[in-house]
ZAVO-382313 format. One line per field, with one value per residue (C-alpha): residue number from 1; x, y, z. Coordinates in steps of 0.2 Angstrom, whole numbers, plus 5000, padded with zeros to 4 digits. Each point is the difference from the previous one (the first is absolute). Example, Ala and Ser with C-alpha at 12.3 -4.5 7.8 and 13.67 -1.06 7.14 Angstrom:
2
n: 1, 2
x: 5062, 5006
y: 4978, 5017
z: 5039, 4997
END
This chain:
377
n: 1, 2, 3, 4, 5, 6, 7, 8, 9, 10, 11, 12, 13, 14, 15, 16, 17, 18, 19, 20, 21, 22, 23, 24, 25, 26, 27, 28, 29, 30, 31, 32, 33, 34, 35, 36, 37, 38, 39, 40, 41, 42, 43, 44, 45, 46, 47, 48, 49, 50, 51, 52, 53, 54, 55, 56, 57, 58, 59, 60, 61, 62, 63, 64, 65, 66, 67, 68, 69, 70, 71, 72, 73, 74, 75, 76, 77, 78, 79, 80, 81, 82, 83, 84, 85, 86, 87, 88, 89, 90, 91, 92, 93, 94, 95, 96, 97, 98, 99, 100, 101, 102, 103, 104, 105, 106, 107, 108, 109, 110, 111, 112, 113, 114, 115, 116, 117, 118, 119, 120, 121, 122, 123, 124, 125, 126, 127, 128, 129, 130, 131, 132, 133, 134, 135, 136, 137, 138, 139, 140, 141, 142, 143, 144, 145, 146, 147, 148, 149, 150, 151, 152, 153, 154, 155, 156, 157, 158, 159, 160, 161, 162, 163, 164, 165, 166, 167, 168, 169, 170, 171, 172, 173, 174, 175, 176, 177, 178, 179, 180, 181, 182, 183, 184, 185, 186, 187, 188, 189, 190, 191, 192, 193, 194, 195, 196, 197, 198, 199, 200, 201, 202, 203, 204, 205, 206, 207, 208, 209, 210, 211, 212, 213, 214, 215, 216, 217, 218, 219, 220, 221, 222, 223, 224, 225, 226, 227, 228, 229, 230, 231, 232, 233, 234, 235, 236, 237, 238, 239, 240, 241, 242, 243, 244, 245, 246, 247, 248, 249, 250, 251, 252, 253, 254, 255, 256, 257, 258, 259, 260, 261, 262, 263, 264, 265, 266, 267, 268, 269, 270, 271, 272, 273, 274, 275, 276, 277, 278, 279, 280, 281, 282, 283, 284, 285, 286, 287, 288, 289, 290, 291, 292, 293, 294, 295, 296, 297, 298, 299, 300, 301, 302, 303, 304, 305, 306, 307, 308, 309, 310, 311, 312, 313, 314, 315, 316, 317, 318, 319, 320, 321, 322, 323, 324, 325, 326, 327, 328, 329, 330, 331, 332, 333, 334, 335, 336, 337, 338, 339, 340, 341, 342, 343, 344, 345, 346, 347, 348, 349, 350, 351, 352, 353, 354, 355, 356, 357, 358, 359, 360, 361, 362, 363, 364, 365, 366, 367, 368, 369, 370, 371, 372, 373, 374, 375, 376, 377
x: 5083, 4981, 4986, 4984, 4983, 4984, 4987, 4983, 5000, 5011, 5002, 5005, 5011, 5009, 5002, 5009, 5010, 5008, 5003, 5008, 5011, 5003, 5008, 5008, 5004, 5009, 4984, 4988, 4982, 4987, 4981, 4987, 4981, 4995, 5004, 5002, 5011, 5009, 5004, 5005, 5012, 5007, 5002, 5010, 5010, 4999, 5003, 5010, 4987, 4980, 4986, 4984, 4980, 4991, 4984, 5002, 4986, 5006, 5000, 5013, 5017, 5004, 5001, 5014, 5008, 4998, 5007, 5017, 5001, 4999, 5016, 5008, 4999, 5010, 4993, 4993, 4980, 4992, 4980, 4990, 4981, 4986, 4999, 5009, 4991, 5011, 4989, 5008, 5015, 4999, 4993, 5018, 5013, 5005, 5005, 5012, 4995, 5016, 4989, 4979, 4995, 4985, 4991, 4996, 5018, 5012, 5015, 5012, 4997, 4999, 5019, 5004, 4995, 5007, 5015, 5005, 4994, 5007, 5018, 5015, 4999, 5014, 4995, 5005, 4992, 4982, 5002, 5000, 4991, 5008, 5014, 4991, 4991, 5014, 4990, 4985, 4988, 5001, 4999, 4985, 4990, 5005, 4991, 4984, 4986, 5000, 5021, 4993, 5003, 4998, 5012, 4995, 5006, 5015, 4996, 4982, 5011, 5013, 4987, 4993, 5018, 5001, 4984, 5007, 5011, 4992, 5000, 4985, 4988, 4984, 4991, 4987, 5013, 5006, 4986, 4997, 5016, 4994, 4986, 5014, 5012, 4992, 5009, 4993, 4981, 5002, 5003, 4987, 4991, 5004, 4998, 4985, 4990, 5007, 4988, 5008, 4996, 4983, 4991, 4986, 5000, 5001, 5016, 5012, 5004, 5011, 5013, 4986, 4989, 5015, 5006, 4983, 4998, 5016, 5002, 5016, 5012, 4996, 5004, 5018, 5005, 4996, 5008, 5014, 5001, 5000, 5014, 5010, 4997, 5008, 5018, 5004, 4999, 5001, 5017, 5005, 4999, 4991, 4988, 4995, 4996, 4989, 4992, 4998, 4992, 4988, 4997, 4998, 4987, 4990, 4999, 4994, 4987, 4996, 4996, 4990, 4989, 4995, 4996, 4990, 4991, 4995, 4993, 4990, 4991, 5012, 5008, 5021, 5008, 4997, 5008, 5015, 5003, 4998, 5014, 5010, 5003, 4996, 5021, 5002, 5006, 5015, 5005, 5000, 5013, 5009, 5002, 5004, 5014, 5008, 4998, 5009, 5013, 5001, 5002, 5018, 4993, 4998, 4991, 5000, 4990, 4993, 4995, 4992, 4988, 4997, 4996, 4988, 4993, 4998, 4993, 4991, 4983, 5003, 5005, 4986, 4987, 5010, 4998, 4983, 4996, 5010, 4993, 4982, 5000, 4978, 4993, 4996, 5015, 5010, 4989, 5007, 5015, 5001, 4986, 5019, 5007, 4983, 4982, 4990, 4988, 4985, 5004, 4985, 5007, 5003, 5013, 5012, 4996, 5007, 5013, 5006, 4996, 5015, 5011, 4997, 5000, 5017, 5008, 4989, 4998, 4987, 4991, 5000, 4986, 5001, 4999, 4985, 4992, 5003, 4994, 4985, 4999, 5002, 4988, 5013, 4999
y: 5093, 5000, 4999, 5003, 4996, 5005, 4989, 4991, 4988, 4986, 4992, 5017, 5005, 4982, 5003, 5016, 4994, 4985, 5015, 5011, 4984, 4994, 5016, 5004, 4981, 5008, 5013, 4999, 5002, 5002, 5000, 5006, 5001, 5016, 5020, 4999, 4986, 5007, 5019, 4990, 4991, 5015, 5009, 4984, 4996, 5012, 4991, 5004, 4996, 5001, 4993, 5004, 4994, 5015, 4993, 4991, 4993, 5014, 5015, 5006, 4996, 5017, 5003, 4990, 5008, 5017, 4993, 4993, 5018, 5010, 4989, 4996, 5011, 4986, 4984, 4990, 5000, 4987, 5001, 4987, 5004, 4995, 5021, 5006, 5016, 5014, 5009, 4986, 5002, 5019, 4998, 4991, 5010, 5010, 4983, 4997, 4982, 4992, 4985, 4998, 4980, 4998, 4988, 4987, 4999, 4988, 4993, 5004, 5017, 5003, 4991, 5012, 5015, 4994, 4997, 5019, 5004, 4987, 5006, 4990, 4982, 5001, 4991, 4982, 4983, 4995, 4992, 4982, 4986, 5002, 4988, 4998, 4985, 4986, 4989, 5001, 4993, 5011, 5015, 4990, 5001, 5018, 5005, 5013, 4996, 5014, 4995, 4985, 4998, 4986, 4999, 5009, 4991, 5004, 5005, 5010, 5008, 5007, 5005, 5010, 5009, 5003, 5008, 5009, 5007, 5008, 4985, 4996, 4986, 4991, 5001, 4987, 4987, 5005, 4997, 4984, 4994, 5006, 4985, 4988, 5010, 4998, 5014, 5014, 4991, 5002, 5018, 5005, 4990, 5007, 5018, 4997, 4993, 5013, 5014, 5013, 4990, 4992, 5008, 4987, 4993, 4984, 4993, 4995, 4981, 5000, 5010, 5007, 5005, 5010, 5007, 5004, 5011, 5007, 5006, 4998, 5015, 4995, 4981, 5004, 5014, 4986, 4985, 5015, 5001, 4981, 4999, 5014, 4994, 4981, 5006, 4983, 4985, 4978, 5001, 4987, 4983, 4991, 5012, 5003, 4982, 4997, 5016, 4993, 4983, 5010, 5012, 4982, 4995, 5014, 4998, 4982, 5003, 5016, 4991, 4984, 5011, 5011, 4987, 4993, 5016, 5002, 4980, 5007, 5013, 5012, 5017, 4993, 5018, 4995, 4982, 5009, 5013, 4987, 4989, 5014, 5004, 4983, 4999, 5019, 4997, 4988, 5014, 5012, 4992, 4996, 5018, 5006, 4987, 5009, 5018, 4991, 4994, 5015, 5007, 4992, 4986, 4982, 4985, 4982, 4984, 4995, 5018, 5005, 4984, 5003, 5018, 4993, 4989, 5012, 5014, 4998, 4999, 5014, 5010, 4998, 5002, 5017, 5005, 4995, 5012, 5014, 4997, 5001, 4983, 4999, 4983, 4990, 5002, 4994, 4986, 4995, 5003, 4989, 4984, 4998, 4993, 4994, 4999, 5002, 4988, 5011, 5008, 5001, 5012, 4989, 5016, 4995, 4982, 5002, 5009, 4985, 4986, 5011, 4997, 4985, 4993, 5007, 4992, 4984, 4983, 5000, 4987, 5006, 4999, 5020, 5005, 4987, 5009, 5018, 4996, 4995, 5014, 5011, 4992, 4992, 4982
z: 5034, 5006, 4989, 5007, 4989, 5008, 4990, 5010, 4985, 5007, 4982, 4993, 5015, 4997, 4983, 5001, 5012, 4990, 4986, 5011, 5007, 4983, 4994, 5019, 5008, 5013, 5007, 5016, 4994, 5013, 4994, 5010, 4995, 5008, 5001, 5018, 5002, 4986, 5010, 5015, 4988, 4993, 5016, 5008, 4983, 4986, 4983, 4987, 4987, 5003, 4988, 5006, 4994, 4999, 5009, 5015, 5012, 5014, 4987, 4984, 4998, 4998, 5019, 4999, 4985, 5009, 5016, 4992, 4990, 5016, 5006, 4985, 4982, 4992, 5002, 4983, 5001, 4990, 5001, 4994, 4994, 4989, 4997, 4984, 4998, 5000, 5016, 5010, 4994, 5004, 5015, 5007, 4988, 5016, 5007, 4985, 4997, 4990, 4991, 4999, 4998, 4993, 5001, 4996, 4998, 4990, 5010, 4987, 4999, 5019, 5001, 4986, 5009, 5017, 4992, 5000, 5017, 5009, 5009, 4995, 5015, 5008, 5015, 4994, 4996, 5006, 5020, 4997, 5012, 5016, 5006, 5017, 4991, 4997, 4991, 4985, 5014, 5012, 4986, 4992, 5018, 5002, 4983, 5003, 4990, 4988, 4995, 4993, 4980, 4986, 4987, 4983, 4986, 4992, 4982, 5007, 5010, 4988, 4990, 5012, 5006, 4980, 5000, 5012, 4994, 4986, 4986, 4991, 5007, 4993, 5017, 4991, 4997, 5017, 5010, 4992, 5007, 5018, 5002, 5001, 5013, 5017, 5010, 4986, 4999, 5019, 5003, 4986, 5008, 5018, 4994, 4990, 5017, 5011, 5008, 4988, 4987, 5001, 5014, 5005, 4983, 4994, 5003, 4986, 4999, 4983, 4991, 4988, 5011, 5010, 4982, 4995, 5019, 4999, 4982, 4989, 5005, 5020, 4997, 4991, 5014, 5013, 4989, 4998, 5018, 5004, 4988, 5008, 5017, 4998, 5001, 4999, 4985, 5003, 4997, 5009, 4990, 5015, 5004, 4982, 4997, 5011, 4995, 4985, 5007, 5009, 4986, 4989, 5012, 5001, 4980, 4998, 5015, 4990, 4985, 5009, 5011, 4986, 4989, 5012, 5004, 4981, 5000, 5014, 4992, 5013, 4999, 4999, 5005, 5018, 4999, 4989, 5014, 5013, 4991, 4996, 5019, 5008, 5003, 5005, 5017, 4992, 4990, 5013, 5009, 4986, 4994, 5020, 4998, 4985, 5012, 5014, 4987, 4993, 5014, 5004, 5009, 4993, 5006, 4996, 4990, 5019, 5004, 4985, 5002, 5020, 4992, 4986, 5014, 5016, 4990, 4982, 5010, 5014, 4982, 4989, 5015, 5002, 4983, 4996, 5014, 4994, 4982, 5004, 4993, 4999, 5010, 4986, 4992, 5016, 5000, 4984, 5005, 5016, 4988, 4992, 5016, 5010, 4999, 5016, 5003, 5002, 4980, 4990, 4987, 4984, 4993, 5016, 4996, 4983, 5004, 5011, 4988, 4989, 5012, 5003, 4984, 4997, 5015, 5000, 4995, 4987, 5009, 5018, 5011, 5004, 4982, 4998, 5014, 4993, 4982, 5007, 5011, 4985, 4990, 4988, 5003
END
């Protein structure tokens, strides 16, 4: 079965794509961003669902929709638009739309509605990683940028699924759960910085700032999404301990830094954010691991540490990128590892006194140095 979703909205097109794969594992899904490249699809392989965005930068969606009637009278039409007068609705009736999402949309109600559309999947199991690759290293340096993921913890992410599914949620308790989970405070984060999102603005440096930009019903569909995305959970024992090491260590840095931030008069979302992600690319790996072994494959103690060593920093440089991590923000980031010698900025200079002190001798001669730096001798 082919789904095809026509959407410019790259966050939106993702999300609707994890719903459709969560109800139909089994599916293709192509997304494509304009009405032309959409045609050109159609003509080469017609789907067997369509769900098309009424606007698109290239003209409306319908000329899709018209398109696919002309050659098909039976293919499910899902348009999505911010119009719910009935003129619109009207205006495509000849086209015998079988579901309008409205938005903006909730994700559980767009899985419920998709839910009766979608043809029965009879064309098996998702493709798994590909046996060309005979060992975790080899399918680590294969990954693409944009296949890169952290690990959502386990309880957010059950909450979410449940959500999901229709349960009841206090998206307030919720979200004050997401500060403490680094994959979710980082694709808030991503979204909130992206062109779509905050065109020329003032970029986002904290989960707040990306809540307060992106509203509450956009931040759950793209938690939603997230949650629906990570197929796989730290299952195995190894890998789930040293998640939890890293995540342990993100916690005490979190706590030092912004305590120090607040002695200094400072602003502590920054320094939480920074801590909170400082170990992202370790979890990245981590979470591939459990794909690969998920996978079929399996890998060993020795591996998992050439893995954690070899690429942790290629990693996190690829996903600050693809995050729109802002500068200062990466800066903190990097002052937990190292200081340049030519920083002048005291917020970086704090930030690496917090790491310091929790992995120094109270007396050394660099924490000396960096007390006096920061004005706290």
């Amino acid at each position: 079965m082919l789904v095809m979703i026509l959407e410019d909205d790259s966050w939106i097109a993702d999300l609707l794509k994890q719903i459709v794969l969560s109800l139909r594992p089994g599916c293709q899904v192509v997304c494509l961003d304009s009405v032309s490249a959409a045609l050109q699809e159609w003509q080469q392989r017609p789907a067997d669902v369509v769900i098309s965005d009424w606007n698109l930068p290239d003209g409306p969606g319908t000329r899709l929709l018209e398109q696919v009637r002309r050659d098909n009278s039976s293919t499910p039409l899902v348009v999505i638009t911010g119009r719910s007068d009935r003129a619109s609705v009207l205006a495509v009736r000849a086209l015998k739309i079988s579901a309008f999402i409205s938005k903006p949309f909730q994700a559980a109600h767009v899985a419920a509605s998709l839910e009766t559309l979608l043809p029965p999947d009879i064309d098996g199991q998702p493709l798994r990683v590909s046996d060309a690759q005979d060992d975790l290293l080899a399918h680590l340096h294969s990954l693409s940028g944009s296949e890169l993921q952290l690990p959502l913890k386990a309880h957010v992410r059950d909450r979410l699924l449940q959500s999901f599914k229709g349960e009841p949620i206090d998206l307030r308790k919720l979200a004050s759960e997401w500060q403490h989970d680094p994959a979710l405070s980082g694709r808030l984060l991503g979204v909130a910085n992206s062109s779509a999102y905050n065109p020329g603005g003032k970029p986002c440096s904290n989960l707040l700032e990306a809540l307060h930009k992106l509203g509450a019903n956009n931040s759950l569909n793209l938690a939603m999404g997230l949650a629906l995305r990570q197929s796989s959970a730290l299952e195995n024992p190894m890998l789930s301990l040293f998640a939890q090491a890293h995540l342990d260590s993100t916690e005490q840095l979190i706590e030092r830094s912004t305590s120090l931030a607040r002695q200094c008069a400072m602003d502590p979302a920054p320094f939480h954010c920074a801590a909170l992600l400082h170990r992202m690319g370790e979890l990245c790996v981590l979470y591939q691991a459990q794909v690969w072994q998920d996978s079929g494959q399996s890998f060993s103690e020795d591996q998992l540490m050439q893995a954690l060593d070899q690429f942790s920093g290629p990693f996190a440089i690829s996903i600050k990128a693809q995050w729109h991590l802002p500068m200062h923000l990466r800066e903190l980031i990097g002052a937990c590892y190292s200081l340049p010698s030519s920083n002048v900025k005291r917020e970086n200079i704090l930030m690496r006194l917090a790491a310091c002190e929790l992995n120094s001798a109270d007396d050394s001669p660099e924490l000396a140095r960096l007390r006096r730096l920061a004005g706290l001798a």
